[in-house]
Backbone as a printed PyTorch tensor [residue, N CA C, xyz], in Angstrom:
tensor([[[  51.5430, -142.2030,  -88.6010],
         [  51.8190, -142.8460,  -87.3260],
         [  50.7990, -142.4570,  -86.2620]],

        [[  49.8940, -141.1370,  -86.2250],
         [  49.6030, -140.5080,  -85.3010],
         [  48.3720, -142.0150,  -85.1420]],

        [[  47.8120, -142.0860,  -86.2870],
         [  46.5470, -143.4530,  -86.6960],
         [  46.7340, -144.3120,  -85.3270]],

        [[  48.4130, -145.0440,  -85.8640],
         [  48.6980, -145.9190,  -85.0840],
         [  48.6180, -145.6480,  -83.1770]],

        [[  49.2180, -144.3650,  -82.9350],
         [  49.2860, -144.0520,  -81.6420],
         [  47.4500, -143.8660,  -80.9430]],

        [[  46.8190, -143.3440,  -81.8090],
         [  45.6420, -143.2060,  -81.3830],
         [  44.6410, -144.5450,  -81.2720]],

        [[  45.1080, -145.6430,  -82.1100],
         [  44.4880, -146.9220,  -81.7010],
         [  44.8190, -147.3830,  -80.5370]],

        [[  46.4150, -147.4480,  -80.4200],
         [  46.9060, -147.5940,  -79.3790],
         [  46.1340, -147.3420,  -77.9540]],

        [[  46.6680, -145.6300,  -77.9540],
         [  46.0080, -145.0870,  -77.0290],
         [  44.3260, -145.9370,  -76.4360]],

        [[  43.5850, -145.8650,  -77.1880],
         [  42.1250, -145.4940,  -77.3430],
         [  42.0220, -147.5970,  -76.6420]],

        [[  42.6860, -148.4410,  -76.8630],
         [  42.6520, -150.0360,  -76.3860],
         [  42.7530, -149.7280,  -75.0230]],

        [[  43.8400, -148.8820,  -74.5360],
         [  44.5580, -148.9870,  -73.4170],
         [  43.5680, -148.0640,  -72.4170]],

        [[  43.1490, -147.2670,  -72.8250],
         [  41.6530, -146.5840,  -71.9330],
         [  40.9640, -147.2930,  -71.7350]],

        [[  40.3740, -148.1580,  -72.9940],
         [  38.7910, -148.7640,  -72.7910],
         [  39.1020, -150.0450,  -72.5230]],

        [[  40.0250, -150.5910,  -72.6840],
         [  40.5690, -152.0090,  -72.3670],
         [  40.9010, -152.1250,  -70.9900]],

        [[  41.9830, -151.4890,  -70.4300],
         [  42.9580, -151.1180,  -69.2030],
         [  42.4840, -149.8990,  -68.6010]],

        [[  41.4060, -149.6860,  -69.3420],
         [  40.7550, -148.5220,  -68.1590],
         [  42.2940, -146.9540,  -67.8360]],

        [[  42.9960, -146.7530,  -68.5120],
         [  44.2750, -146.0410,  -68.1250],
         [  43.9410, -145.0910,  -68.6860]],

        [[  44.3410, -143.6390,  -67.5440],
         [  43.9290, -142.0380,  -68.0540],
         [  44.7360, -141.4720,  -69.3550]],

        [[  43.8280, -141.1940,  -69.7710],
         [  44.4160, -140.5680,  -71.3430],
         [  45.8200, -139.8550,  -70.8200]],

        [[  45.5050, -138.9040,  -70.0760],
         [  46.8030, -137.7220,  -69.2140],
         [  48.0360, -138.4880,  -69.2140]],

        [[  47.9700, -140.1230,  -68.7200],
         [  48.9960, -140.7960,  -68.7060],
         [  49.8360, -141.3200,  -70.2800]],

        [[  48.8080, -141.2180,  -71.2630],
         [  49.1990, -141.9120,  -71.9040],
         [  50.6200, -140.9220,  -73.0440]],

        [[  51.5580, -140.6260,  -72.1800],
         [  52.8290, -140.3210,  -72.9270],
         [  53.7910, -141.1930,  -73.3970]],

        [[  54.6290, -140.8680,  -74.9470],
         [  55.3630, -141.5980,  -75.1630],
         [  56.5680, -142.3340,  -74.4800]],

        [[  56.8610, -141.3540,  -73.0230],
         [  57.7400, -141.9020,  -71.9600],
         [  57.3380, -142.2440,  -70.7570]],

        [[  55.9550, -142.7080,  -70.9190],
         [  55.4770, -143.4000,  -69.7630],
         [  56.1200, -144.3830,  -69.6220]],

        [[  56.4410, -145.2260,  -68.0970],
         [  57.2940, -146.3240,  -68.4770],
         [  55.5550, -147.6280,  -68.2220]],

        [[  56.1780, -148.6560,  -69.0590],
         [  54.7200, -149.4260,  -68.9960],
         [  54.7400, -149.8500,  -67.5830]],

        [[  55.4000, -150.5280,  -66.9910],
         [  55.3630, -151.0990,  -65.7500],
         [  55.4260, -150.7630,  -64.2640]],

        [[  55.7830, -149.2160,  -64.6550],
         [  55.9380, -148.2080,  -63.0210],
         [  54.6210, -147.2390,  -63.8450]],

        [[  54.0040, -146.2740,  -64.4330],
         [  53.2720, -145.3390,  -64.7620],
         [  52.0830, -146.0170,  -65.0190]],

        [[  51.9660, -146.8570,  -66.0890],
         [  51.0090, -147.7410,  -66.6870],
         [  50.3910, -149.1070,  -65.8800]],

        [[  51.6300, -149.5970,  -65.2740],
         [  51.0940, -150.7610,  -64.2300],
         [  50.9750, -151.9970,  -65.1790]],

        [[  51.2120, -152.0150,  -66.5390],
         [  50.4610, -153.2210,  -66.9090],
         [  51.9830, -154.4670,  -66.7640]],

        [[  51.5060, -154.9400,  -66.4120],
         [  52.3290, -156.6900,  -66.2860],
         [  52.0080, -157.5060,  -67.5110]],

        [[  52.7570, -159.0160,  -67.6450],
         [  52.7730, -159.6170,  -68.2560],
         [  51.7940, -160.2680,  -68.8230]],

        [[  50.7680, -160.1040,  -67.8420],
         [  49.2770, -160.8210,  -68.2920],
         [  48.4860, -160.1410,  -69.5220]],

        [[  48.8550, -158.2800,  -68.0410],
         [  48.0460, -157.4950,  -69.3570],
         [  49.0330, -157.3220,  -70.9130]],

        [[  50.2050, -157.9000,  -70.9280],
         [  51.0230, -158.1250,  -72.2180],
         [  50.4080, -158.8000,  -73.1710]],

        [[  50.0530, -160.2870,  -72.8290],
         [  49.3930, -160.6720,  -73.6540],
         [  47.9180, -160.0310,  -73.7280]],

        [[  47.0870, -159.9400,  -73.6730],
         [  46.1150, -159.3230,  -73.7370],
         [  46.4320, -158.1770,  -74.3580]],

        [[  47.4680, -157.1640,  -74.1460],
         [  47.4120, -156.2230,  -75.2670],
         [  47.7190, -156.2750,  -76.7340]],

        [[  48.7340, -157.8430,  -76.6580],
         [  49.3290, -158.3350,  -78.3510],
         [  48.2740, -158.8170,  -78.7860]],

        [[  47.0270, -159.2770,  -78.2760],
         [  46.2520, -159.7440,  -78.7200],
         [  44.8870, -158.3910,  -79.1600]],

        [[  45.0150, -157.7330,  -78.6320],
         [  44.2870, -156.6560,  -78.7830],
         [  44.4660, -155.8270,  -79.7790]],

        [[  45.8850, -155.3350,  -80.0700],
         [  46.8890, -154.7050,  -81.1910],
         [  46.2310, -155.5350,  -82.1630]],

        [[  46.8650, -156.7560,  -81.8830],
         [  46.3720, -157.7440,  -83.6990],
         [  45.3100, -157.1900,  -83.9230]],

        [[  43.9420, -157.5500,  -83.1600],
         [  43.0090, -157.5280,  -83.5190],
         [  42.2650, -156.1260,  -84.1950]],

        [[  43.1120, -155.0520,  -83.9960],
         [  42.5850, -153.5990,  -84.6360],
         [  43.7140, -153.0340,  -85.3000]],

        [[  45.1330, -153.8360,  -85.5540],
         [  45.7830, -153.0810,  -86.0830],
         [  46.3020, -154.1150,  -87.6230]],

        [[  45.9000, -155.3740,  -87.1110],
         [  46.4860, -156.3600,  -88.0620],
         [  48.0290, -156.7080,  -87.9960]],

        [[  48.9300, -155.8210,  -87.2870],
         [  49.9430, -156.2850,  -87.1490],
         [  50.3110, -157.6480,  -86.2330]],

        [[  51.0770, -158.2540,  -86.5040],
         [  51.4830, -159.5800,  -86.0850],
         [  52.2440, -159.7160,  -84.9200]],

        [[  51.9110, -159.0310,  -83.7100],
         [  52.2370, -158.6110,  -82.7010],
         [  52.7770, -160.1000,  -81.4650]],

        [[  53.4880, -159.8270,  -80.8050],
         [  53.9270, -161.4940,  -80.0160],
         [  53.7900, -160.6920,  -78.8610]],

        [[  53.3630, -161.4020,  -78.0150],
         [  53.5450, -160.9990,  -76.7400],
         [  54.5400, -160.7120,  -75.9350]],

        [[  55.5760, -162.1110,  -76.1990],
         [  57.0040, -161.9800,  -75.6900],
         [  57.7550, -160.7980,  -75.7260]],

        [[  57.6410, -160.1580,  -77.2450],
         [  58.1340, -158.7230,  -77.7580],
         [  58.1070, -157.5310,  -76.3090]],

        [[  56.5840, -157.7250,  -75.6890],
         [  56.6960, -156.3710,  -74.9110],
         [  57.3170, -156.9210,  -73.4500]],

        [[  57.9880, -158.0020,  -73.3410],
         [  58.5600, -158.1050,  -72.3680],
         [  60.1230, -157.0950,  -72.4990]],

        [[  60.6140, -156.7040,  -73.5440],
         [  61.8780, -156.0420,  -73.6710],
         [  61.4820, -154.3530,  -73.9450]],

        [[  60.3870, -154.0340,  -73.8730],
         [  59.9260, -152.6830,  -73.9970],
         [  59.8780, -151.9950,  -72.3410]],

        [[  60.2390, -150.6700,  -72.6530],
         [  60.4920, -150.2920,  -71.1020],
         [  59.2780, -148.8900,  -71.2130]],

        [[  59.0040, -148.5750,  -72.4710],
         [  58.0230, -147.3680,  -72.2680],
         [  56.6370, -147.4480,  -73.3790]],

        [[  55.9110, -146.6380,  -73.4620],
         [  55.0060, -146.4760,  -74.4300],
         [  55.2130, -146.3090,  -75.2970]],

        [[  56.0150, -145.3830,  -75.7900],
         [  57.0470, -145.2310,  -77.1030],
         [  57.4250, -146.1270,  -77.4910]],

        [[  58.0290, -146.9190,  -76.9500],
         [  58.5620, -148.3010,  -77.5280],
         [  57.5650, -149.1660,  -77.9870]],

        [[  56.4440, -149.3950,  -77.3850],
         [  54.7790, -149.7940,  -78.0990],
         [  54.5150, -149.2830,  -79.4650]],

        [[  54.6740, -147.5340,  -79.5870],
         [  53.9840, -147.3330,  -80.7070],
         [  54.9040, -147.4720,  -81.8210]],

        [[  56.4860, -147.8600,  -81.3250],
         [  57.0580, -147.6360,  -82.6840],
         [  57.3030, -149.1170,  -83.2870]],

        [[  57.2120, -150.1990,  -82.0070],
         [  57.1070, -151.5630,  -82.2710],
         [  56.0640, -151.7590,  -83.2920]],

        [[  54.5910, -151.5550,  -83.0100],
         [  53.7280, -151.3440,  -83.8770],
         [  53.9980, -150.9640,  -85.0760]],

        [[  54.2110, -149.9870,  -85.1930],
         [  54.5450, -149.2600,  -85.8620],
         [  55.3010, -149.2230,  -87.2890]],

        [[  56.5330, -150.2170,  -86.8560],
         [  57.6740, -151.2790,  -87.3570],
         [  56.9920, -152.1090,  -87.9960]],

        [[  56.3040, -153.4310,  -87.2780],
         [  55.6560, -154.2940,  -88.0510],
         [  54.3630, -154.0760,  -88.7330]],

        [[  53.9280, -152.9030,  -89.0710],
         [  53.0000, -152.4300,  -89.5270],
         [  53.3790, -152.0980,  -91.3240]],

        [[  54.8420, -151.3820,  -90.9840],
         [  55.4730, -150.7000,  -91.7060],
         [  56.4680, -152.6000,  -92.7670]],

        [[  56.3380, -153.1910,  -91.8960],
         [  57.3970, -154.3480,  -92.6520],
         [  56.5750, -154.7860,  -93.1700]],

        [[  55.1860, -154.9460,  -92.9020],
         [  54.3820, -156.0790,  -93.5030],
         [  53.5780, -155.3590,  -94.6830]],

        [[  54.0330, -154.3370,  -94.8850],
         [  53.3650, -153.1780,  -96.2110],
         [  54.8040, -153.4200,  -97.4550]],

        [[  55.6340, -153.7970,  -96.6260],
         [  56.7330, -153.9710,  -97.7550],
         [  56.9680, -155.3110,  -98.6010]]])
């Protein structure tokens, strides 16, 4: 999983420009992180593109923290190996 968190991580710096320091599993995305709906899509699209998972955008509208990112990931990473 750590794989997964560190791709994660590593989009959201160089993509979203966001301090590593911030990047905890209980950051909340929308008060700590700042990112909105725009940067939503843009991050499902970003995920796909380095993680291969089949990521929707809509999905991170019901996510309230970072944690919830890496284990979403995480999930469909894990379903689509099965």
């Amino acid at each position: 999983m750590n794989t997964v968190i560190d791709k994660i991580n590593a989009i959201l710096i160089e993509e979203f420009e966001l301090a590593p320091e911030d990047l905890r599993p209980d950051a909340s995305i929308r008060d700590t992180l700042e990112l909105d709906s725009l940067d939503a899509v843009d991050l499902a699209v970003l995920l796909q593109d380095h993680t291969g998972a089949n990521v929707e955008a809509s999905a991170f509208m019901s996510l309230e923290t970072l944690g919830d990112i890496y284990q979403m990931v995480t999930d469909l990473l894990d379903s689509e190996t099965e």
